[in-house]
C-alpha positions in Angstrom: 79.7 24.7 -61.5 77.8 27.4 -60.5 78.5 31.2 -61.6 77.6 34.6 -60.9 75.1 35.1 -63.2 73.1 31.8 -61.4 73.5 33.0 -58.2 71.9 36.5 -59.2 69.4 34.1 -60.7 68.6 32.2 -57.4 68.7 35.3 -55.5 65.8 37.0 -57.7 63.5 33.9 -57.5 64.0 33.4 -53.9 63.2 37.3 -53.4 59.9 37.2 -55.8 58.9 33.7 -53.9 60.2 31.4 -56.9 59.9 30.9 -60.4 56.2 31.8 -60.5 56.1 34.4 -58.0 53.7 33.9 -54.6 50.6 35.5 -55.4 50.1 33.5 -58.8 48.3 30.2 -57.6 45.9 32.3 -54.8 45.1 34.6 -57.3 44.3 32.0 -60.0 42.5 30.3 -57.4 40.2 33.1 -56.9 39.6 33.9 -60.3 38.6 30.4 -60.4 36.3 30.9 -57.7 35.0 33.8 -59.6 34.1 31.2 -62.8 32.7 28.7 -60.4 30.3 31.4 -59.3 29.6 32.5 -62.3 29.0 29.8 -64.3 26.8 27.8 -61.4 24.9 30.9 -61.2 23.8 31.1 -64.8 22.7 27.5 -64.1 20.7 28.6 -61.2 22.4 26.6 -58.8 23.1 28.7 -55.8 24.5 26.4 -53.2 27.3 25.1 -55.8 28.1 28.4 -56.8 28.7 29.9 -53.4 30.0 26.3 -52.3 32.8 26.9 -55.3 33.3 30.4 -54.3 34.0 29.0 -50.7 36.2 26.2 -51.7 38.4 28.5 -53.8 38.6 31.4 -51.4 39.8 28.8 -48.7 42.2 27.4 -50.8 43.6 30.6 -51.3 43.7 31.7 -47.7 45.0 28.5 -47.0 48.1 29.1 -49.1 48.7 32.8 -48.5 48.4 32.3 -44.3 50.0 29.0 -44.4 52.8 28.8 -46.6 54.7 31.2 -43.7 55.0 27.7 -41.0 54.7 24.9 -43.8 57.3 24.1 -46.4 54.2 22.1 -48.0 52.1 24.6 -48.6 54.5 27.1 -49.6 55.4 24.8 -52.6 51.7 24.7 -53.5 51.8 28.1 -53.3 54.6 28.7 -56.0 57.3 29.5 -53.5 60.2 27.0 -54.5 63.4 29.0 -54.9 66.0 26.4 -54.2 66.8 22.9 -55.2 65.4 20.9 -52.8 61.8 22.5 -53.7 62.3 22.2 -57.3 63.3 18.2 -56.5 59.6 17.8 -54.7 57.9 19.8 -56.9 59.4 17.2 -60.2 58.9 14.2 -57.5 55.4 15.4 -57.1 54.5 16.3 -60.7 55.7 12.6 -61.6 53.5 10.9 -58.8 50.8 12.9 -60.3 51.4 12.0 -63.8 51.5 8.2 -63.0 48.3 8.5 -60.6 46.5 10.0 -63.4 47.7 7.7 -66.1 45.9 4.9 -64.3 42.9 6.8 -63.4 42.7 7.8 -67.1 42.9 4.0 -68.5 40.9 2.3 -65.5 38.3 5.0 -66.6 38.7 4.6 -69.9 38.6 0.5 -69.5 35.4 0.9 -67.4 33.3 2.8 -70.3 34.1 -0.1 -72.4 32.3 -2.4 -70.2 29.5 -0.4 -69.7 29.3 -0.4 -73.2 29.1 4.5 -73.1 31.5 7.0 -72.8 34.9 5.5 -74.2 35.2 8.0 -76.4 35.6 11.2 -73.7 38.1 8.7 -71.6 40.2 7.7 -75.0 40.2 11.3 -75.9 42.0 12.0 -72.4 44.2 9.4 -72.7 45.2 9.8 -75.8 46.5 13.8 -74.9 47.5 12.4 -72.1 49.8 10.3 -73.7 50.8 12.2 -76.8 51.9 15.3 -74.3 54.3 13.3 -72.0 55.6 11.4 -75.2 56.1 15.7 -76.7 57.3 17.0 -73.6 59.9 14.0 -73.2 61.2 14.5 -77.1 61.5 18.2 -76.3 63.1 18.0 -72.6 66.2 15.4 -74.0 67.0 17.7 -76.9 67.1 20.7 -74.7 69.6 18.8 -72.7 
Protein backbone atom coordinates (compact mmCIF):
# COMPACT_ATOMS: atom_id res chain seq x y z
CA UNK A 1 0.00 0.00 0.00
CA UNK A 2 1.43 3.04 -0.95
CA UNK A 3 1.43 6.31 1.36
CA UNK A 4 2.00 9.82 1.25
CA UNK A 5 5.30 9.88 2.39
CA UNK A 6 6.22 7.34 -0.92
CA UNK A 7 4.57 9.34 -3.17
CA UNK A 8 6.61 12.59 -2.01
CA UNK A 9 9.36 10.03 -2.44
CA UNK A 10 8.64 9.17 -6.10
CA UNK A 11 7.83 12.64 -6.86
CA UNK A 12 11.45 13.91 -5.74
CA UNK A 13 13.36 11.18 -7.69
CA UNK A 14 11.36 11.64 -10.73
CA UNK A 15 12.05 15.61 -10.50
CA UNK A 16 16.05 15.11 -9.76
CA UNK A 17 15.99 12.34 -12.81
CA UNK A 18 15.99 9.21 -10.21
CA UNK A 19 17.75 7.81 -7.50
CA UNK A 20 21.14 8.96 -8.74
CA UNK A 21 20.30 12.09 -10.22
CA UNK A 22 21.01 12.76 -14.28
CA UNK A 23 24.23 14.33 -14.45
CA UNK A 24 26.04 11.58 -12.27
CA UNK A 25 27.04 8.78 -14.91
CA UNK A 26 28.11 11.76 -17.79
CA UNK A 27 30.01 13.39 -15.31
CA UNK A 28 31.76 10.23 -13.95
CA UNK A 29 32.23 9.42 -17.43
CA UNK A 30 34.17 12.44 -18.06
CA UNK A 31 36.21 12.32 -15.21
CA UNK A 32 37.01 9.07 -16.49
CA UNK A 33 37.95 10.46 -19.63
CA UNK A 34 40.13 12.75 -17.71
CA UNK A 35 42.15 9.58 -16.03
CA UNK A 36 42.36 7.91 -19.33
CA UNK A 37 44.11 11.00 -20.60
CA UNK A 38 46.06 11.26 -18.01
CA UNK A 39 47.34 8.16 -17.22
CA UNK A 40 48.04 7.25 -21.18
CA UNK A 41 49.77 10.38 -21.36
CA UNK A 42 52.27 9.69 -18.60
CA UNK A 43 52.83 6.56 -20.65
CA UNK A 44 53.46 8.54 -23.65
CA UNK A 45 50.87 7.08 -25.64
CA UNK A 46 49.11 9.89 -27.33
CA UNK A 47 46.60 8.18 -29.62
CA UNK A 48 45.09 6.04 -26.57
CA UNK A 49 44.97 8.88 -24.46
CA UNK A 50 43.02 11.21 -26.82
CA UNK A 51 41.24 7.95 -28.17
CA UNK A 52 39.97 7.44 -24.27
CA UNK A 53 39.26 11.04 -24.00
CA UNK A 54 37.05 10.57 -27.17
CA UNK A 55 35.37 7.47 -26.13
CA UNK A 56 34.32 8.94 -22.80
CA UNK A 57 33.30 12.39 -24.03
CA UNK A 58 31.00 10.44 -26.54
CA UNK A 59 29.61 8.40 -24.11
CA UNK A 60 28.61 11.19 -22.25
CA UNK A 61 27.06 13.25 -25.01
CA UNK A 62 25.45 10.20 -25.96
CA UNK A 63 23.63 9.99 -22.66
CA UNK A 64 22.98 13.65 -22.01
CA UNK A 65 21.44 14.29 -25.84
CA UNK A 66 19.93 10.96 -26.00
CA UNK A 67 18.25 10.05 -23.01
CA UNK A 68 15.44 12.96 -24.01
CA UNK A 69 13.86 10.28 -27.25
CA UNK A 70 15.18 6.80 -25.74
CA UNK A 71 13.95 5.15 -22.55
CA UNK A 72 17.35 3.11 -23.01
CA UNK A 73 19.62 5.45 -22.72
CA UNK A 74 17.89 7.46 -20.11
CA UNK A 75 18.26 4.37 -17.78
CA UNK A 76 21.99 4.34 -18.60
CA UNK A 77 21.94 7.63 -17.78
CA UNK A 78 20.58 7.26 -14.12
CA UNK A 79 17.09 8.48 -14.98
CA UNK A 80 14.76 5.62 -13.54
CA UNK A 81 12.13 7.20 -11.29
CA UNK A 82 9.41 4.69 -11.61
CA UNK A 83 8.94 1.00 -11.35
CA UNK A 84 9.18 -0.27 -14.57
CA UNK A 85 12.87 1.38 -14.79
CA UNK A 86 13.87 0.07 -11.55
CA UNK A 87 12.49 -3.61 -12.97
CA UNK A 88 15.08 -3.30 -16.12
CA UNK A 89 17.63 -1.76 -14.33
CA UNK A 90 17.52 -5.24 -11.58
CA UNK A 91 16.76 -7.41 -14.97
CA UNK A 92 19.80 -5.82 -16.44
CA UNK A 93 22.12 -5.84 -13.45
CA UNK A 94 21.26 -9.79 -13.17
CA UNK A 95 22.05 -10.51 -17.03
CA UNK A 96 25.18 -8.75 -16.28
CA UNK A 97 26.12 -10.57 -13.18
CA UNK A 98 25.54 -14.02 -14.95
CA UNK A 99 27.44 -12.86 -18.20
CA UNK A 100 30.29 -12.03 -16.10
CA UNK A 101 30.26 -14.98 -13.91
CA UNK A 102 31.02 -17.09 -17.04
CA UNK A 103 33.40 -14.78 -18.51
CA UNK A 104 35.24 -14.82 -15.12
CA UNK A 105 35.47 -18.83 -14.85
CA UNK A 106 35.96 -19.49 -18.77
CA UNK A 107 38.92 -17.03 -18.14
CA UNK A 108 39.94 -18.26 -15.17
CA UNK A 109 39.65 -22.11 -16.71
CA UNK A 110 41.64 -20.95 -19.75
CA UNK A 111 44.83 -19.64 -17.56
CA UNK A 112 44.86 -23.10 -16.23
CA UNK A 113 45.53 -24.59 -19.48
CA UNK A 114 47.97 -22.34 -20.56
CA UNK A 115 49.57 -23.19 -17.58
CA UNK A 116 49.92 -18.47 -16.40
CA UNK A 117 47.74 -16.19 -15.04
CA UNK A 118 45.19 -18.26 -12.76
CA UNK A 119 45.93 -16.41 -10.07
CA UNK A 120 44.54 -12.72 -11.40
CA UNK A 121 41.33 -14.76 -12.86
CA UNK A 122 40.76 -16.80 -9.26
CA UNK A 123 41.32 -13.53 -7.49
CA UNK A 124 38.20 -12.07 -9.60
CA UNK A 125 36.27 -14.80 -9.18
CA UNK A 126 36.64 -15.38 -5.99
CA UNK A 127 35.29 -11.35 -5.14
CA UNK A 128 33.18 -12.03 -7.51
CA UNK A 129 31.70 -14.69 -5.71
CA UNK A 130 32.11 -13.73 -2.06
CA UNK A 131 30.22 -10.17 -2.98
CA UNK A 132 26.92 -11.72 -4.52
CA UNK A 133 27.10 -14.45 -1.73
CA UNK A 134 27.39 -10.75 1.02
CA UNK A 135 25.06 -8.87 -0.85
CA UNK A 136 22.48 -11.83 -0.96
CA UNK A 137 22.86 -12.44 3.07
CA UNK A 138 22.47 -8.68 3.50
CA UNK A 139 19.41 -8.08 0.88
CA UNK A 140 17.06 -11.12 2.73
CA UNK A 141 17.66 -9.75 6.20
CA UNK A 142 16.77 -6.31 5.15
CA UNK A 143 13.61 -7.85 3.96
Amino acid sequence: MSTDADAEAEETARRRGGRRGPWIVPVTAIVMGGVFLAIYLGHHKVGMAVGGLAVMLGYAAILVFGSRRSEALSLLRGKSSDERGRSIEQRAASVTLHVLALVLVGGYIVSMIQGRGQDTWANLCAVLGGVYILSTIILTRRG
